[in-house]
C-alpha positions as CSV (number, residue, x, y, z in Angstrom):
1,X,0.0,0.0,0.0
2,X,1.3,3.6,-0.8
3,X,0.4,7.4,-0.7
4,X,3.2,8.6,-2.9
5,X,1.0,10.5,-5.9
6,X,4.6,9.8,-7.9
7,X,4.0,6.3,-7.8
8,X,0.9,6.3,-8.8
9,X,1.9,8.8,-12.4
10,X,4.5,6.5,-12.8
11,X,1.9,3.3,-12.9
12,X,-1.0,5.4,-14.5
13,X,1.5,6.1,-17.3
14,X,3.1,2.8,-17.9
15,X,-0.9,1.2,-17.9
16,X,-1.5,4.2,-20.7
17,X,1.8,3.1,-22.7
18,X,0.3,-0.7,-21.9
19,X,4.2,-1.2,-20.4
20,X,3.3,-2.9,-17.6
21,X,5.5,-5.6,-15.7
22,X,3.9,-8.7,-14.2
23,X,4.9,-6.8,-10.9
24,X,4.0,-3.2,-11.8
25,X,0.6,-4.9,-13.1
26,X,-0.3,-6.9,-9.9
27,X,0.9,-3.1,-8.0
28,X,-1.3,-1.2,-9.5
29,X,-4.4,-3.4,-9.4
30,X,-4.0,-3.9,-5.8
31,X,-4.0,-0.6,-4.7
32,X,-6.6,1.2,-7.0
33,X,-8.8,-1.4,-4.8
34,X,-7.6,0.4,-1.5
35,X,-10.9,3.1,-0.9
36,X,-7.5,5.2,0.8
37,X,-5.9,5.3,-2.3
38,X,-8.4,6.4,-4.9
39,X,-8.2,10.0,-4.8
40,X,-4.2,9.7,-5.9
41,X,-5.2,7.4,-8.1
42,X,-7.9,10.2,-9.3
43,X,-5.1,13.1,-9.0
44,X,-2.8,10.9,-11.3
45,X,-5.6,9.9,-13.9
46,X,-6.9,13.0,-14.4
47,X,-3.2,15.0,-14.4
48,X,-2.8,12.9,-17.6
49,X,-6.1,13.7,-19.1
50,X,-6.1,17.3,-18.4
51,X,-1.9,17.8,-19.5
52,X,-3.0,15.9,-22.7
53,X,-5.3,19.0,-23.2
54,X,-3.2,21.8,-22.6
55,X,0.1,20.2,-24.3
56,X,-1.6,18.4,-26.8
57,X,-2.2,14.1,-26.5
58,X,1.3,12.2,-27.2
59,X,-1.9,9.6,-27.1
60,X,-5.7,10.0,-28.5
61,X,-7.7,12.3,-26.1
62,X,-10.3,9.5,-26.2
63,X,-8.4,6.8,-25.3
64,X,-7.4,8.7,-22.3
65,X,-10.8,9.1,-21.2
66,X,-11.9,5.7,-21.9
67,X,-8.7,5.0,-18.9
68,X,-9.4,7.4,-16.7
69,X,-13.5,6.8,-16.8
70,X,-13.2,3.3,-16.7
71,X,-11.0,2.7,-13.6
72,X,-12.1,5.8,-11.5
73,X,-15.7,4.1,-11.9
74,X,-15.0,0.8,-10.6
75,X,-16.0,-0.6,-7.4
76,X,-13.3,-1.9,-5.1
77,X,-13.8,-5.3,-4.8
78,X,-14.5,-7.4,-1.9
79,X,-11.5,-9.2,-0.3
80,X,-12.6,-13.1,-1.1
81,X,-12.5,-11.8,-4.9
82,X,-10.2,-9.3,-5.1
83,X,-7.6,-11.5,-7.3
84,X,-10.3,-12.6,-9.8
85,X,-12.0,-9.4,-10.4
86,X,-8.9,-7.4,-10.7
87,X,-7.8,-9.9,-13.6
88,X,-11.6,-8.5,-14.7
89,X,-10.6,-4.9,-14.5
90,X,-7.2,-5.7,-16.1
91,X,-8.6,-6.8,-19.3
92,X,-11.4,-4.4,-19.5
93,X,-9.1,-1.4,-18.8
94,X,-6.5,-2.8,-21.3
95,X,-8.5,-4.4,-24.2
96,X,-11.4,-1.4,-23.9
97,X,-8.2,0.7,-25.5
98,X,-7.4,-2.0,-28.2
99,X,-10.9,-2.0,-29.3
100,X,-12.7,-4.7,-28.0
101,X,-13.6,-5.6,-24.1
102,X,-13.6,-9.3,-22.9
103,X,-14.4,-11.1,-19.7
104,X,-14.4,-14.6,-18.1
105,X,-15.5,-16.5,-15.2
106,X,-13.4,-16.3,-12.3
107,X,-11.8,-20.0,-12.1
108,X,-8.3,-21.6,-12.7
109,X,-9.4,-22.9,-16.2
110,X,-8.8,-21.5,-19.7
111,X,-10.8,-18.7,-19.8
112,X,-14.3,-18.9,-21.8
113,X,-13.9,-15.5,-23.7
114,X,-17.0,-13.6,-24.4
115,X,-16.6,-10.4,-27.0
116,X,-18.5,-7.6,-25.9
117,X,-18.5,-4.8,-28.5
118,X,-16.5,-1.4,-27.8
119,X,-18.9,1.2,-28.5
120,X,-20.6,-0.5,-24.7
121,X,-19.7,3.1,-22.8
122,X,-18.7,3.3,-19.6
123,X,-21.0,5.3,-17.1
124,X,-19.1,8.9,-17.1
125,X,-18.3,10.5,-13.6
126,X,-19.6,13.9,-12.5
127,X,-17.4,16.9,-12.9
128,X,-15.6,17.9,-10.0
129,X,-13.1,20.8,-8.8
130,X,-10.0,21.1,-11.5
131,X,-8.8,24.0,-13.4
132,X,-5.6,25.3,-15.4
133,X,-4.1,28.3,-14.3
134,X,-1.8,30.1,-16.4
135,X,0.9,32.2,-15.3
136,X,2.4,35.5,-16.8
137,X,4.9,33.7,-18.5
138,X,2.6,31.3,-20.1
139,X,3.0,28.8,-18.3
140,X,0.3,26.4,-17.9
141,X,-0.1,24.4,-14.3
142,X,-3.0,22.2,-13.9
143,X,-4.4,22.3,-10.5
144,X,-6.7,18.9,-10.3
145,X,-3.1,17.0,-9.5
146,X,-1.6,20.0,-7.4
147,X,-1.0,19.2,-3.4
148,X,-1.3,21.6,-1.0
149,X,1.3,24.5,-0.5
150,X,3.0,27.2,-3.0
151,X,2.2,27.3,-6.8
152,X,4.0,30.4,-7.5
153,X,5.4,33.5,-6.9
154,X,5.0,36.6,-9.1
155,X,5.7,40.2,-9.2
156,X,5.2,40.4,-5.1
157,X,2.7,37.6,-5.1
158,X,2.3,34.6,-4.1
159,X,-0.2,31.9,-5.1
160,X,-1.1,29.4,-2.7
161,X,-3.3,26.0,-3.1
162,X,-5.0,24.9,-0.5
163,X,-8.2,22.0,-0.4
164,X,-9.5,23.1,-4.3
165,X,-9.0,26.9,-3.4
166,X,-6.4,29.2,-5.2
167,X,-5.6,32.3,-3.0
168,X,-3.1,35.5,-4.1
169,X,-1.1,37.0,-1.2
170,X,1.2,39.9,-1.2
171,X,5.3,39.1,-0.7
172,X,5.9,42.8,0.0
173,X,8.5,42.8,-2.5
174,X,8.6,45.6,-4.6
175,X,6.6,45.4,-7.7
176,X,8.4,46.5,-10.7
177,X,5.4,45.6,-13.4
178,X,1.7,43.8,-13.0
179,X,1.6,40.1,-14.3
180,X,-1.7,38.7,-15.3
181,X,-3.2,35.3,-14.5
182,X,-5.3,33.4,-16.4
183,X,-7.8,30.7,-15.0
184,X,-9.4,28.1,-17.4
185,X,-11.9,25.6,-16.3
186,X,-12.8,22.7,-18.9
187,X,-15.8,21.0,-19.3
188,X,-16.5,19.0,-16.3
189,X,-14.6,21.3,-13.4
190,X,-15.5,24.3,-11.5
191,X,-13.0,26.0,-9.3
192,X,-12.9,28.6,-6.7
193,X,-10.0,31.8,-6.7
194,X,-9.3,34.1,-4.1
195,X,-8.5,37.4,-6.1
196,X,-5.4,39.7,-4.6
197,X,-8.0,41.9,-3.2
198,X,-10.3,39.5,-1.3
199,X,-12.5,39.1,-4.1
200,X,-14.2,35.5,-4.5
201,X,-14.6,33.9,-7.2
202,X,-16.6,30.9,-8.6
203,X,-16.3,29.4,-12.1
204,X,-18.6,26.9,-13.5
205,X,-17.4,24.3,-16.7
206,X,-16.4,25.5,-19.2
207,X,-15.5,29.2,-18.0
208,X,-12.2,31.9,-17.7
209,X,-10.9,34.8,-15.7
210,X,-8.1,36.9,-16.3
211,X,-7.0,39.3,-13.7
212,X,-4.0,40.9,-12.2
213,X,-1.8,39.1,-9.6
214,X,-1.8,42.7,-7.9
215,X,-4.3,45.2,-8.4
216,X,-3.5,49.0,-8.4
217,X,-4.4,51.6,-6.0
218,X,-7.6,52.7,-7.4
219,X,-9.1,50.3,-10.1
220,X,-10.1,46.9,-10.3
221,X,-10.8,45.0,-13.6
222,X,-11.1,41.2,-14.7
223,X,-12.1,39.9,-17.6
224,X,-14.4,36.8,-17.7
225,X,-15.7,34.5,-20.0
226,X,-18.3,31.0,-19.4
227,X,-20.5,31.4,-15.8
228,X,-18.5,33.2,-13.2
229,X,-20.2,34.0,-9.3
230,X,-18.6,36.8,-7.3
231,X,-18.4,38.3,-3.9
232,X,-16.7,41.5,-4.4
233,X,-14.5,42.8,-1.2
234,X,-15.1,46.6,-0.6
235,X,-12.0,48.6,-0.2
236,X,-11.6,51.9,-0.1
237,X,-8.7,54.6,-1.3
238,X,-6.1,54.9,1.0
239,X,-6.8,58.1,3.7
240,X,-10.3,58.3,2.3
241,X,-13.5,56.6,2.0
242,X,-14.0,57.1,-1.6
243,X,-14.5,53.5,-2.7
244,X,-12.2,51.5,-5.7
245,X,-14.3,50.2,-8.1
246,X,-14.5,46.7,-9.2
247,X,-15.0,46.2,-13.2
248,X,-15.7,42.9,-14.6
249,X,-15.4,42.7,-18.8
250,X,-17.5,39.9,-20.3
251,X,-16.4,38.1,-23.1
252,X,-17.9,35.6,-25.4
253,X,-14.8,33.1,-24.8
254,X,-11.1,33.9,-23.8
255,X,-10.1,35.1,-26.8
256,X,-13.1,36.6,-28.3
257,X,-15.0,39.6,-28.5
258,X,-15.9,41.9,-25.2
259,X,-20.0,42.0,-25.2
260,X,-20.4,44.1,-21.9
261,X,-19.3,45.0,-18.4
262,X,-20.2,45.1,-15.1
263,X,-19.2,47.7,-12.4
264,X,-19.2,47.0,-8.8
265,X,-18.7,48.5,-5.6
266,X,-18.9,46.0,-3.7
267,X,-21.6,43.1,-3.9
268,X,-22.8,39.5,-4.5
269,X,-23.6,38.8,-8.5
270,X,-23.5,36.0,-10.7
271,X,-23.0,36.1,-14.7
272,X,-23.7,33.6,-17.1
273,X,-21.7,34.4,-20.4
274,X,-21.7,30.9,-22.4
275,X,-20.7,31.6,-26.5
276,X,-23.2,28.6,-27.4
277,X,-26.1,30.9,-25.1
278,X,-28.0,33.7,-27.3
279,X,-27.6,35.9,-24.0
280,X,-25.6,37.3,-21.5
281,X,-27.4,37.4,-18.0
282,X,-26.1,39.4,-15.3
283,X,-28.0,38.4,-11.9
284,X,-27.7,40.4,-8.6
285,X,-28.3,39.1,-5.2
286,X,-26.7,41.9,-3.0
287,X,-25.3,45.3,-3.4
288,X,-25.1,47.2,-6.6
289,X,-23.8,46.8,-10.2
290,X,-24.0,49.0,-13.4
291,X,-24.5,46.9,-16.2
292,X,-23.2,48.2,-19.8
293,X,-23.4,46.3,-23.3
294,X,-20.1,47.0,-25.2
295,X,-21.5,49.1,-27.7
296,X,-21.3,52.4,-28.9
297,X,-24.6,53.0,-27.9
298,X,-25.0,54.5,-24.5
299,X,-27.4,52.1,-23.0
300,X,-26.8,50.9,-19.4
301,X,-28.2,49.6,-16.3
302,X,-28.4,49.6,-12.4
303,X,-29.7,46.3,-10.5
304,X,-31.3,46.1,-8.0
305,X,-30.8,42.9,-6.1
306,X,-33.0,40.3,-7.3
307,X,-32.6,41.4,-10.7
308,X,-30.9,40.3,-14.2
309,X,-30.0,42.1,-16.7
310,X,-30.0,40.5,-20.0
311,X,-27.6,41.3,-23.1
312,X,-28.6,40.4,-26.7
313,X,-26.5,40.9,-29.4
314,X,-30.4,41.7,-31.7
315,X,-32.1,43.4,-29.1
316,X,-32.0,46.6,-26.5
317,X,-30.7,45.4,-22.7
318,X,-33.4,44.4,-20.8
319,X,-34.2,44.0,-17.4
320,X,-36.0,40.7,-15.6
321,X,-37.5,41.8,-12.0
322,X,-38.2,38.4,-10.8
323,X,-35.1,36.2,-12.5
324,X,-35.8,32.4,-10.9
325,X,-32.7,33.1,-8.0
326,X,-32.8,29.2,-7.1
327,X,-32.0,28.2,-10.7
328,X,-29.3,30.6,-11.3
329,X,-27.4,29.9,-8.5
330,X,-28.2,25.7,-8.7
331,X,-24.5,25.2,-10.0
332,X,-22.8,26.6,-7.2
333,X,-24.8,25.2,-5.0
334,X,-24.3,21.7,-6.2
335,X,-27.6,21.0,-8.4
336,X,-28.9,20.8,-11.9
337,X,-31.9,23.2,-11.6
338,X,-34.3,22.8,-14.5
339,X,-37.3,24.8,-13.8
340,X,-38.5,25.9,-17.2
341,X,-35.7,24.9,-19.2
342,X,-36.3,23.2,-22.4
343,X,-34.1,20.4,-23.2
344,X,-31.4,21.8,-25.5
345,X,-30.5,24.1,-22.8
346,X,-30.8,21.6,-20.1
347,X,-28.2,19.4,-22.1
348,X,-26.0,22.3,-22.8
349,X,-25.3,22.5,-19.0
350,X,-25.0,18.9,-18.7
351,X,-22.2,18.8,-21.7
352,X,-20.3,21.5,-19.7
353,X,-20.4,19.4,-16.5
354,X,-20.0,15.8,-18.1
355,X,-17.8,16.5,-20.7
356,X,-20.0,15.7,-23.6
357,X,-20.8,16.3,-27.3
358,X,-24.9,16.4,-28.0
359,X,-26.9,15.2,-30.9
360,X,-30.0,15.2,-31.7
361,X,-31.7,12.6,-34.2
362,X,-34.6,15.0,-34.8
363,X,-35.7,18.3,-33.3
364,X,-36.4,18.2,-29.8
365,X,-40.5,19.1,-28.9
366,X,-41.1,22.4,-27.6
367,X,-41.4,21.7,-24.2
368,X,-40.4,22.8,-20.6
369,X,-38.5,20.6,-17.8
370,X,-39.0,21.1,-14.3
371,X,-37.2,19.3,-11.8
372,X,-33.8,19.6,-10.0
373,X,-30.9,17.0,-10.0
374,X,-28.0,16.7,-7.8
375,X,-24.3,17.7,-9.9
376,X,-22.3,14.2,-7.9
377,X,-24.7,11.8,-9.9
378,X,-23.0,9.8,-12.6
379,X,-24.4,10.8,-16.4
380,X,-26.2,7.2,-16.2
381,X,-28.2,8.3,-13.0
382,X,-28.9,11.8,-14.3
383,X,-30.3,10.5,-17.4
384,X,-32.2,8.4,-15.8
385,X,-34.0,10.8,-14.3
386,X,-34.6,12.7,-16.9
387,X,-36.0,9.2,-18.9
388,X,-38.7,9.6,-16.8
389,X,-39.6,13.1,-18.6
390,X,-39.4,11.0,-21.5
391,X,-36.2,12.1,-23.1
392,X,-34.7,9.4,-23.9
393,X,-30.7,8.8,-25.4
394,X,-27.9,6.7,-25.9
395,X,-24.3,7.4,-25.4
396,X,-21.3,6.6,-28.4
397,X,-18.1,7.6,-26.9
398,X,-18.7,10.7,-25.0
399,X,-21.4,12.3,-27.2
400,X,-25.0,11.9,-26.1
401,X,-27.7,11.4,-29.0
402,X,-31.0,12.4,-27.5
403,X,-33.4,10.2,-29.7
404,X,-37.0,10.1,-31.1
């Protein structure tokens, strides 16, 4: 038995390369059945998967995923079987990445193989805490397999990880320039920053936010893109009590085009700023925020809390009094919240969260969902919930074809 995460990248990489000893084999599928061991055995999984995606695969992004879904689903196995139906997960996990998944009894005589087609998916796991944070110099650390403790120091800052939270604190070092941070969730994490200035911030799948590693003495500005919740710290100018500002520019992805802003003096506020949305929905549930669409014509707003403001790119900003606050903060709070949606935008969040490509074999009907799901189901369990609303689907790979 072991707790060294090194170990474990080493074995997780050797069963990808399918380089295994006879030793290293028996190793590695006697302590991914330890219930101790499986959240290294996550940390080193997943640091695979998500490098593969910032570096680009050495191996096929699916073949990764087949790994890392198949093994972090398994059930340990009870101790009178454990040698019989690790052999089990052996071949699966193997032979699922040749192509072709067999299994046998578990006795001491030539096995009776038993092909089982390929495209058989595995049940997918829920998305949990992970991101990628990118430094000033571009470089690229991904947090999911990050311990506790230091991840760097910039420009009089220093950026500490501790249980899934990233929080800036000031060195006192002199600051000769700003550096700028960039954090990236993919599809299927969410992950929590403490700005420099006390801010908090929450990103859902699929989301950015680029700030400063030290903000300036009287202005505050991030730029976002995806579903990011804050809870802006007030500070004030120093020997007055004129507040600083907090200005959040919305973008349609990382690199795309700025649609609108926010300003803040200090407050509670979540917006929703998905490219594959037709709007951008600014919610406020305490304080104050201006809300501005970046165009030249002069058309803003002031919430209220309890309101939304909406951004089209067709139509004038609008304002919703009564926004449905349960279902807008649902994903921080750990839930699918479907109240009203219909289904291609309930299956656009679940995409973001599983990891998933949709189809659909014909157009959807024109109808509303109601109905909230826990986020730590398995896609299997959520869709079977959702079966019962008679959407019904099948899963190739890791896209999901809603069907007739």
């Amino acid at each position: 038995m072991t707790n060294n995460l090194e170990q474990f990248r080493l074995l997780v990489q050797r069963h990808i390369d399918n380089q295994f000893t006879e030793q290293e084999e028996e190793e590695f599928f006697f302590l991914i059945q330890q219930p101790e061991n499986r959240m290294l055995l996550q940390q080193a999984v997943d640091e695979q998967f998500q490098l593969s995606q910032v570096r680009g695969p050495a191996i096929s992004p699916h073949r990764l995923q087949q790994i890392r879904d198949h093994i972090l689903t398994s059930k340990p196995a009870k101790q009178v079987r454990l040698f019989t139906l690790r052999r089990i997960a052996v071949a699966a996990a193997i032979l699922l990445i040749a192509g072709t998944v067999y299994f046998w009894p578990g006795n001491k005589q030539s096995p009776d193989l038993t092909q089982v087609p390929a495209e058989q998916p595995a049940d997918i796991a829920p998305g949990r805490k992970g991101a990628i944070l990118t430094l000033a110099d571009g470089k690229k650390i991904v947090l999911d397999s990050m311990g506790n403790g230091v991840i760097a120091i910039q420009q009089g800052t220093r950026a500490d990880l501790k249980d899934g939270q990233l929080t800036y604190h000031p060195t006192g070092d002199a600051r000769e320039s700003i550096a700028f941070n960039t954090m990236t969730t993919p599809k299927g994490r969410q992950f929590h920053v403490q700005l420099p200035d006390g801010t908090q911030a929450w990103l859902n799948a699929a989301s950015s936010i680029t700030y400063p590693t030290a903000f300036n003495d009287n202005k505050r500005e991030v730029a976002i893109s995806g579903e990011v919740y804050f809870e802006v710290a007030h500070l004030t100018l120093k020997g007055n009590s004129t507040k600083i500002p907090f200005t959040v520019k919305i973008f349609t992805n990382p690199a795309g085009t700025e649609i609108g802003k926010v300003e803040v003096l200090g407050t509670h506020f979540n917006v929703h700023a998905y490219d594959d949305e037709g709007n951008i929905r600014t919610t406020l549930l305490e304080g104050k925020v201006k809300v501005q669409p970046a165009t030249s014509h002069p058309q803003w707003a002031i919430l209220k809390p309890g309101e939304q403001a909406v951004i089209s790119a067709h139509s004038p900003l609008t304002i919703d009094h009564s926004p449905d606050l349960d279902q807008i903060m649902a994903w921080k709070n750990g839930y699918f919240n479907f109240n009203g949606n219909d289904i291609r935008s309930a299956m656009k969040e679940i995409a973001r969260w599983y990891d998933l490509e949709v189809r659909y074999e014909s157009e959807p009907q024109p109808r509303q969902i109601v109905g909230e799901i826990q986020r730590d189901l398995t896609l299997s369990q959520v869709m079977t919930v959702l079966k019962k609303l008679n959407i019904n689907y099948r899963l190739e790979g890791r896209t999901l074809i809603i069907t007739k």
